[in-house]
N, C-alpha and C positions, 0 to 999 in steps of 0.2 A: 454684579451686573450694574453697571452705571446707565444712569438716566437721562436721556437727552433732552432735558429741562432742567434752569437754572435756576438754584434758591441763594437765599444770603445766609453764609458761613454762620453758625452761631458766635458769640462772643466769647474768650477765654475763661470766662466766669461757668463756664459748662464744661471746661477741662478739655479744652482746642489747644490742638497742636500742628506745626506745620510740618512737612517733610518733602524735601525737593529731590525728586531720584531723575537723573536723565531728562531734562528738563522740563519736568511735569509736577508738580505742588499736590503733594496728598495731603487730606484733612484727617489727622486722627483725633476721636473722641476717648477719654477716659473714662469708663464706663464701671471702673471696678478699681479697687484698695486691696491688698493683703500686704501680710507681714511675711515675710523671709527669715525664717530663720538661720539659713545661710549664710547671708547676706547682714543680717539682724537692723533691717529695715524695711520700709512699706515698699511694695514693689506696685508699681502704676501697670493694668490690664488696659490694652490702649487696642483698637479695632478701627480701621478707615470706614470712613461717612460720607467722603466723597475726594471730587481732584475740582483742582484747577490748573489753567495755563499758566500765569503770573503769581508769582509769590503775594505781591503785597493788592490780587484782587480782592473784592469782598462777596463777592460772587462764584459757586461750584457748581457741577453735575455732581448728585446726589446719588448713592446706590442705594442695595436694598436694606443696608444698617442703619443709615440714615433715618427709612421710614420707621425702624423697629426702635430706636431709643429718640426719635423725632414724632412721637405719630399725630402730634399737631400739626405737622406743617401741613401744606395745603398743596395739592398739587395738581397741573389738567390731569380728566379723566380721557379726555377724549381727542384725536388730532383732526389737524385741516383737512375734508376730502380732496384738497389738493396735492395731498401728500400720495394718492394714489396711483398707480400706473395706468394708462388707456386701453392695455392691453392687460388679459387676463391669461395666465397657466392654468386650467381647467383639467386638464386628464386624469391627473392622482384626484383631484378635488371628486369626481365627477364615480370613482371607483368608492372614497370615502363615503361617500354620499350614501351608497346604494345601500353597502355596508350597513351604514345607522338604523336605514331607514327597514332593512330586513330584522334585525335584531331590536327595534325599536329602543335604542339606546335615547333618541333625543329625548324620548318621554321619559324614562327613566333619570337621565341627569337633570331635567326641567323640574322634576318633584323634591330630587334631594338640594339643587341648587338656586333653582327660582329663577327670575328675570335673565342672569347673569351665564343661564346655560349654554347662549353661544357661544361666549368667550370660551369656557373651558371645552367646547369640541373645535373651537379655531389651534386654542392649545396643542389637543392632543391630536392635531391634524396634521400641523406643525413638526411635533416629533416623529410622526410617522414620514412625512414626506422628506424633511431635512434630519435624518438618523445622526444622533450623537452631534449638532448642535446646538449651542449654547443660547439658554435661553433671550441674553441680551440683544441675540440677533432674530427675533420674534419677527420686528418693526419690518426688515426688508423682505422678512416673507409676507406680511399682512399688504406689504406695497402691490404685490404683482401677482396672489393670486385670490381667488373669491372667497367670503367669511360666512360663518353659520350666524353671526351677530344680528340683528333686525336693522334691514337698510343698509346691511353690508356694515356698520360703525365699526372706526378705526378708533381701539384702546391708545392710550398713551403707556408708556413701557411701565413708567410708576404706577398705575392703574394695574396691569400685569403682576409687578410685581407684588402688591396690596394683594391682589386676588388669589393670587398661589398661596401666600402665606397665609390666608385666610381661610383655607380650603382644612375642615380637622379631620382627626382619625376617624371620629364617630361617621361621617358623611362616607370616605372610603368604605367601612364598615358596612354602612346599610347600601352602597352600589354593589357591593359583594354579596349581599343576604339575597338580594332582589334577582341578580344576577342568576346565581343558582338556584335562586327558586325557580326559575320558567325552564328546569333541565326535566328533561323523564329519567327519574330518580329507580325506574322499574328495568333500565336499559341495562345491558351486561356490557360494561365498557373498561377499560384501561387506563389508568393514570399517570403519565407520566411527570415524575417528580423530579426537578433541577434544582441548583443553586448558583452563583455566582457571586462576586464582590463588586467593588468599584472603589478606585482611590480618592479620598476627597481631602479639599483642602480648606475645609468650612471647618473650623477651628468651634463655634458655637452651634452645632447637632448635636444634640445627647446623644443618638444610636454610632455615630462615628467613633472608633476606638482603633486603639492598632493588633493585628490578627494576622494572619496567613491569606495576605496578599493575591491571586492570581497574579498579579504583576506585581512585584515589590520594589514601590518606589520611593521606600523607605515614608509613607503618609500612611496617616491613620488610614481606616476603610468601612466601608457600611456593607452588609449583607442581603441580602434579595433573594428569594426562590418565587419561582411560578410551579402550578400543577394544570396540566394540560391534557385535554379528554383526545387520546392517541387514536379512538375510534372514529371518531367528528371532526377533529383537526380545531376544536375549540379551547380557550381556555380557559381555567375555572376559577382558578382564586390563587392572590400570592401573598407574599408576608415581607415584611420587611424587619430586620434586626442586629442588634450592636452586630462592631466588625471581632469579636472577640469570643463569640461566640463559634464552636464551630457545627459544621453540616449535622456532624451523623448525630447530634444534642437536639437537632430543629425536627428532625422526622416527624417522633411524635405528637409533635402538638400540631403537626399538619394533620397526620393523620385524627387526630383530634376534630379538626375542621372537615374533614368529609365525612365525618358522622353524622356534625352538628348538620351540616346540609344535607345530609340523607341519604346518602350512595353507600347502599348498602352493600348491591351487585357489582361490584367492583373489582378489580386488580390493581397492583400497583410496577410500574416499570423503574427501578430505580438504578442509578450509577452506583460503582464500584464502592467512593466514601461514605454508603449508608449502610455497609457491611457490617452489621455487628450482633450478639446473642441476646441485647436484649431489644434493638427494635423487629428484629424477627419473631421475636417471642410474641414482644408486643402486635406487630400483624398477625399471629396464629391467633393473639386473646381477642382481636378485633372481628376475626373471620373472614380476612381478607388474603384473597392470592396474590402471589407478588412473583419476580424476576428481578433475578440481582445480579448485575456482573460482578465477578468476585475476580480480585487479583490471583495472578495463578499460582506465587509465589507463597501464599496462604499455606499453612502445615498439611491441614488435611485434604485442601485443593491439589497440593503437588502430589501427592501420597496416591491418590485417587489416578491423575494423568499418569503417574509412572506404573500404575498397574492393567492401563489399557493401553502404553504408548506402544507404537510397532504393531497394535491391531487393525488400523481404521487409516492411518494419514495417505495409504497408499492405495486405498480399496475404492474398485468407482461406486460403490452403492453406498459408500458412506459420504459422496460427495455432494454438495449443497452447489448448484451451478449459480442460482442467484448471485451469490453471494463470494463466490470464487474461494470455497474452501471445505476442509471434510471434517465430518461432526458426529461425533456419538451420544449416549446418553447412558448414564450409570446412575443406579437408583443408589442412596444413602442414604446417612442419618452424618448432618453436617458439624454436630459438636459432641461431645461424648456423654454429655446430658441430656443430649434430644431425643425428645416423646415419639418421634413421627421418620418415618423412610421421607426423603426429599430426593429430586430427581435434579441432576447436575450432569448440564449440556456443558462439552468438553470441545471444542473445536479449532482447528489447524488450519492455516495459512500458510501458503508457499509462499508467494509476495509477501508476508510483512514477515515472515521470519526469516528472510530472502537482506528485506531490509532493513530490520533489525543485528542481525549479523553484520551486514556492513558498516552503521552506524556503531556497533561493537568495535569493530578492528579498528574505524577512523579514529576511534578512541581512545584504543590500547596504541595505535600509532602516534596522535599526539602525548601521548604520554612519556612513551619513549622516547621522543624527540627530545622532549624539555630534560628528564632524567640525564640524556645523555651531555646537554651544556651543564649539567650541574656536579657533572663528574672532577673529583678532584677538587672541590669547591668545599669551603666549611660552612656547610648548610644543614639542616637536621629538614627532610621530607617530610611535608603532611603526610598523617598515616593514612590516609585515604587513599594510598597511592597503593597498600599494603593489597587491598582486594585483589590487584593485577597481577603488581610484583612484590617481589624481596630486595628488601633494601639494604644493602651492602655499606657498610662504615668501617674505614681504617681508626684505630686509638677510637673504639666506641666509649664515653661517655668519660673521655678524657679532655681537657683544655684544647687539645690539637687535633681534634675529631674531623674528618672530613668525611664525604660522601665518596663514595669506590666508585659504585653503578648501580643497575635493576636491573634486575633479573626476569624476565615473564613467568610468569605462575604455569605450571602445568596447566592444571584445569580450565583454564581462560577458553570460553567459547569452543572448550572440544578441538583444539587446534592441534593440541600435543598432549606427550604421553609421559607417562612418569620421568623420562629421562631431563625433562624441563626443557625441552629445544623449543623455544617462539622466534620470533621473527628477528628482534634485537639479539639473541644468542647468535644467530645464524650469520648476523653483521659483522660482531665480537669476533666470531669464529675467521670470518674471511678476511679480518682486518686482521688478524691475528699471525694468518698461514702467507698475505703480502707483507707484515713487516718482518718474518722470521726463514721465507721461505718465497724471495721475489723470484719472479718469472717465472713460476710454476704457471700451469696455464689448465684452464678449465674446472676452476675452484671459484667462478663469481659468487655474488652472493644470491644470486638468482638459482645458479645450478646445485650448490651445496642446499637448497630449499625444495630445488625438485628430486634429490639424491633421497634427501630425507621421506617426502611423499612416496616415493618409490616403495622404501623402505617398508614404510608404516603399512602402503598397499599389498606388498605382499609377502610380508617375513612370515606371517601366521597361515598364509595359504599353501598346503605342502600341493594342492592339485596343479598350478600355476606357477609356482615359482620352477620347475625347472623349464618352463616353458621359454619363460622371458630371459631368458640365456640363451636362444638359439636365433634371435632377430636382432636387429641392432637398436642401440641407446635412441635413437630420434623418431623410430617404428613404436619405440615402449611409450615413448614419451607424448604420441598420440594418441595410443590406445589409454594410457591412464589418464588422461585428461578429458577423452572425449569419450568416452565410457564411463558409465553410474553403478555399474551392477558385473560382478564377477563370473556369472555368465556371459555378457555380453562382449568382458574381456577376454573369455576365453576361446568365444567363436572368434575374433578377431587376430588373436595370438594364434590359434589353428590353422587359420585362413594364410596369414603371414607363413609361416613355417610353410606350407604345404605348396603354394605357388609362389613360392619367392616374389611375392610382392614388394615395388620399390614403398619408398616413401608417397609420391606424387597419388601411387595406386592406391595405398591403405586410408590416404586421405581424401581421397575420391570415395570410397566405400564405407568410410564410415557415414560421412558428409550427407551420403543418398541413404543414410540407414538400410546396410544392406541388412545387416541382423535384424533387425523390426521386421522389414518387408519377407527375407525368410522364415521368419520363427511363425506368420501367421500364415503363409503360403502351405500351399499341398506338397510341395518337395520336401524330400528331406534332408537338412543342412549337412549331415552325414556325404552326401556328392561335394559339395564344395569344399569339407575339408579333408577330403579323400587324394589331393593331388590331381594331376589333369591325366585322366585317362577313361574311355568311352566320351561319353555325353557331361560328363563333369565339366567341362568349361565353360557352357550353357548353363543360364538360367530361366527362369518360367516369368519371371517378371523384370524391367530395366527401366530408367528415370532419365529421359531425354531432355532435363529441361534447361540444357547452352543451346538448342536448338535456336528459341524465339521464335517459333513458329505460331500466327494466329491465327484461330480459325474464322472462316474455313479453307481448308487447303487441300492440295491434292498429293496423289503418290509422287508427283515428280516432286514437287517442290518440298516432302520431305528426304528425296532419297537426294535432292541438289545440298539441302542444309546439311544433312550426313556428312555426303563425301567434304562440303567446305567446315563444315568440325571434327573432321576425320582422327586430328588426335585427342581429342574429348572420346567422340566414340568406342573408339577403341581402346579407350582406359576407361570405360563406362562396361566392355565388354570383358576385360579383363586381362590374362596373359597371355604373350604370346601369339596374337593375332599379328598378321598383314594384311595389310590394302592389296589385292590383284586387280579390282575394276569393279566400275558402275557401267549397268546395261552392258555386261557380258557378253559376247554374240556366242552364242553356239548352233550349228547348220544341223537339223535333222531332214534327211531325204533334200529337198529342194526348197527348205523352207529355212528363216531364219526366224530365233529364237531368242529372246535379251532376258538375261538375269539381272534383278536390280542391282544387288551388290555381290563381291564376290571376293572372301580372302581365305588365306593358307592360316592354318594352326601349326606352327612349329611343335609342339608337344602332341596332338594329334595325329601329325603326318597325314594331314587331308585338307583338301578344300572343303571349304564348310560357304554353300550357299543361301543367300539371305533373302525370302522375298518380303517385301513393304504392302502392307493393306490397311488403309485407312478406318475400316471396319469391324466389325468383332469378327470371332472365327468362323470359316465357312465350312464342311468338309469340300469341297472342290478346290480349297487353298493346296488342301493338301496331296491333289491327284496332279496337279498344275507342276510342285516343288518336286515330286517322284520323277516325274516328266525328265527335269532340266537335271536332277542328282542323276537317272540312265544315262542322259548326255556326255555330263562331265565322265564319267567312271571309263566308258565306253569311248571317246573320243579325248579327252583331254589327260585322265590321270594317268601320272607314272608309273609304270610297271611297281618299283619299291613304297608308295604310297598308297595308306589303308584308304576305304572308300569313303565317296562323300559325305558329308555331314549337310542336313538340310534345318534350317529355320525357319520358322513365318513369324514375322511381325504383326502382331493388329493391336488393334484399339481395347480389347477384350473378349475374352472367353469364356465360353461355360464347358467347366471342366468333364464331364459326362460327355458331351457332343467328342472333344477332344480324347476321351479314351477310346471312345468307338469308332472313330477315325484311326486313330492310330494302333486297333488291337490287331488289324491285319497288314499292316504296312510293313515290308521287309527289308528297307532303307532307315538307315538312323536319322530319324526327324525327329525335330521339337517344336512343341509351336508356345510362343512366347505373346505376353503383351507390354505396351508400353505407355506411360504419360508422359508427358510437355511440362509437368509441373511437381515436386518435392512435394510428397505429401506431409500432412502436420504432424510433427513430432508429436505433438500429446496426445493425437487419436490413436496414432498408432501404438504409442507406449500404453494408453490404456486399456486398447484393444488388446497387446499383447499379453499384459498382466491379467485381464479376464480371464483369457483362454488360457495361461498358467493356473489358474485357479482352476478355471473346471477339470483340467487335466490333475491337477492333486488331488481335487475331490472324487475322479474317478481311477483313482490308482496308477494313472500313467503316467504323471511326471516326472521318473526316472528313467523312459524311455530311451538308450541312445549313450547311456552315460557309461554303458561298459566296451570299451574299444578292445 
């Protein structure tokens, strides 16, 4: 930090030296002699004192080395209050303020510091308001906003500077004694414990050493932790120490420090690097509880996960909604010498193992990129590359060695299976079948990747595999992709077979999860994948949302979006449907009659009419739709054409109302409901694995499975 005050250069007889870098003259002082044995002579220890503009002035700004091997020189304490702004920044001032004055901080630094106390809360006002600026730019904050000093006095930066270094351990010390003295020491509170580093480039700090970096920017570093009351949102005491030092060494003599202060009711919250046997020991011998994230990769961490995984990550009662993840607890004893059962929370993430896997493949992809420029090259691989892949060399460990290729490792991310097929094989492989075998067609490198998926989905399912031989390649290729679960593959492979479903259709039904919406529904999926015969073509529930309809609206204006989505609808309804008309007239006696909508089922041999109700169900829906199905059978249908089929549309039904309506109806009706909107995948997936659960637990979850 250079000083914006000007002294006169010492004279060479003090071991001045000059140094012009980009047109600016530094002052170095030689402050130190050793001998070099290297070198086998005295090696001059030389530290800058200050700058100037002109080489041959006599005249510099001074830094803070200057004051420390100068401390005669004489310098202002104090600047012109013309140096100040008219205008004042007050808001952070105005929060600081309140802050002090709650916690009676000024009285506290006024006893250990004396006269001098505002300075050091303008300081540390400073750093709160300007984060991670440098001290030498103190001057333009004191310019423009209000000071704790008396009469507002404006320091001079060398006056700052004198002050800071002035300030000793013993003083931090006892703001720290005092500090935690005014805590209620009876309180049952939580500690949470951190550390961190910082790169410095202050060459003359004893605690600065070179360590393990957070950022390694190849400089020494200094260490810092804070302990922080996780109850009160306060914080309580920190420590400062060499960079060479590491975390999980510093614990105890923190924990050391919350004795001396007195918290005896305590916890401790600590990160993953203070995982070790003996400061957990050390917390049992202090009589403090603690919480530790432990890496999961730990021997008897994993040991532990691999003996509850597949129990919890899919169950809604082991789900933590806060926190968007599901979580167990298994009681243990976490080292093979340990006194005591410990209780070790285990918890799962979709999202970050979501993306964590991705961040894997982008990995193992650039990996293989580079491996593969380095093919045929005489290069020897970092074996770091060994975790991924296999490293293939022609003339291994001969003058004329080169690198072959890599190979992906089987096990990589659970991608592949003993055969070693990853993604670079898969390349290999189609690079291999265009240069030995052009113009073959339908061997991308894309499609020999989903051949393989296929593969792996169903060579070990004997229920399924002859299934997927009766649809076509682009039908499978939806269902395996848009399907999680081999049930749900299989209603949708049944479904395909049974109604010859196109492509457009099977992608419509999955899309509205028709499986979700059946599996919790009162029908039983048994009708849909029975083929189209009776009331099979129908279903009980249907997802209108190409509609765009907003509420509120009426019957016409849904049965007008109908007919103008007409081929939405009807591949929302299924197969085999026709359009014959909207507001059907049919004549009873002298009167006329209009059906909303009105189509032929080709696999049914019947008219099947639709009536629209904005409402939940009524029974008079269903005396109205008998009504217009006498009509049609009687007046409209073909002698060779079975009888009509009747549907109501509504908004919702209670199924009860619905069976007693319909337990004496002598016409095939259905009455269905419908929404405007997709409902959410993940309620319905977990509503569905609920009700799979109750049904295992009450013995009925093989219902259906014997055809």
């Amino acid at each position: 930090m250079y000083l914006d005050y000007e002294v006169r250069i010492p004279d060479s007889r003090h071991g001045i030296t000059r140094k012009t870098i980009r047109r600016i003259t530094y002052i170095y002082y030689a402050y130190d002699r050793k001998y070099s044995s290297d070198k086998r002579y005295t090696v001059l220890k030389n530290t800058t004192i200050g700058k100037c503009l002109d080489a041959s002035a006599e005249m510099m700004y001074p830094n803070t080395n200057f004051l420390k091997y100068f401390p005669e020189a004489k310098l202002p304490e104090t600047r012109e209050i013309a140096d100040r702004s008219s205008c004042l920044r007050i808001g952070a001032f105005i929060v600081i303020r309140k802050v002090i004055a709650e916690y009676h901080l000024d009285e506290i630094i006024r006893r250990l510091i004396g006269k001098e106390a505002g300075l050091f809360l303008d300081l540390a006002a400073y750093s709160i308001v300007t984060e991670n600026n440098a001290g030498q730019y103190y001057p333009d904050y004191a310019y423009n906003h209000p000071l704790f000093t008396q009469g507002m006095k404006l320091y001079s930066d060398s006056k700052v500077s004198s002050f800071i270094n002035g300030i000793t351990r013993d003083q931090c010390i006892a703001f720290q004694n005092e500090w935690n003295s005014r805590h209620d020491h009876r309180e049952k509170i939580y500690i949470t414990y951190d550390s961190t580093n910082k790169n410095c480039q202050a060459g003359d700090i004893e605690i600065v050493e070179f360590g393990h970096a957070r950022e390694d920017r190849g400089l020494p570093i200094f260490n810092y932790s804070i302990a922080y009351d996780y109850n009160n949102r306060e914080p309580l005491f920190y420590e400062t120490y060499p960079g060479s030092i590491v975390d999980i060494s510093q614990l105890q003599l923190m924990l050391n420090k919350a004795v001396s202060y007195g918290y005896k009711n305590a916890g401790f919250i600590l990160d993953r690097g203070y995982f070790s046997r003996e400061d957990i020991w050390y917390m049992d011998h202090l009589g403090y509880d603690f919480v530790i994230v432990v890496k999961g990769m730990k021997s008897f961490v994993n040991d532990k996960i691999r003996e509850v995984q597949g129990s919890f990550e899919e169950k809604r009662q082991y789900t933590i909604r806060r926190y968007q993840v599901n979580g167990t607890t298994v009681k243990t004893k976490v080292f093979y010498s340990d006194e005591k059962d410990r209780y070790l929370h285990i918890y799962y993430s979709y999202s970050k193992a979501a993306s964590e896997r991705e961040d894997l493949e982008s990995k193992i992809d650039r990996i293989a990129a580079y491996l593969k420029k380095q093919e045929g090259q005489p290069v020897i691989i970092d074996k770091s590359y060994e975790k991924y892949f296999s490293l293939e060399y022609d003339h291994e460990g001969k003058d004329d060695q080169c690198f072959v290729c890599g190979i992906e490792k089987a096990y990589v991310s659970g991608r592949v299976k003993d055969g070693g097929w990853g993604k670079s094989v898969v390349a290999d492989f189609f690079e291999f079948l265009q240069a030995h075998y052009p113009g073959t067609r339908g061997f991308s490198a894309q499609n020999i990747w989903r051949m393989k998926q296929f593969y792996e989905t169903y060579c070990d399912n004997e229920k399924l595999s002859p299934l997927v031989r009766e649809i076509p390649w682009t039908s499978n290729l939806l269902i395996m992709t848009g399907c999680k679960t081999d049930e749900a593959r299989e209603f949708y492979l049944r479904l395909c077979i049974a109604n010859r479903c196109t492509k457009r259709e099977l992608d419509r039904q999955i899309g509205s999860m028709l499986y979700e919406l059946t599996m919790i529904s009162h029908e039983k999926h048994k009708n849909l994948l029975a083929g189209n015969g009776g009331l099979a073509a129908l279903r009980d529930s249907y997802v209108f949302e190409f509609l765009d309809l907003e509420e509120p609206y009426k019957e016409k204006d849904l049965r007008r979006q109908i007919v103008s989505h007409l081929k939405d609808f009807i591949l929302e309804f299924g197969h085999d449907f026709t359009f014959v008309g909207e507001e059907y007239r049919v004549q009873v006696g002298n009167t006329d009659f209009f059906i909303d909508l009105l189509f032929y089922n080709r696999a049914l041999s019947c008219l099947v009419a639709i009536e629209l109700k904005i409402d939940t169900f009524r029974p008079e829906h269903l005396g109205q739709l008998n009504f217009y199905l006498e009509a049609l059978d009687r007046d409209v249908k073909k002698p060779n054409e079975n009888p009509s089929v009747g549907l109501v549309l509504c908004t919702g039904k209670d199924d009860t109302v619905v069976e007693y309506a319909l337990s004496r109806s002598m016409s095939p009706t259905m009455v269905a409901d419908y929404t405007l909107h997709l409902p959410d995948k993940a309620i319905l997936q977990s509503k569905l694995r609920e009700l799979t659960e109750l049904a295992l637990e009450s013995g009925e979850g093989n219902e259906g499975d014997e055809e």
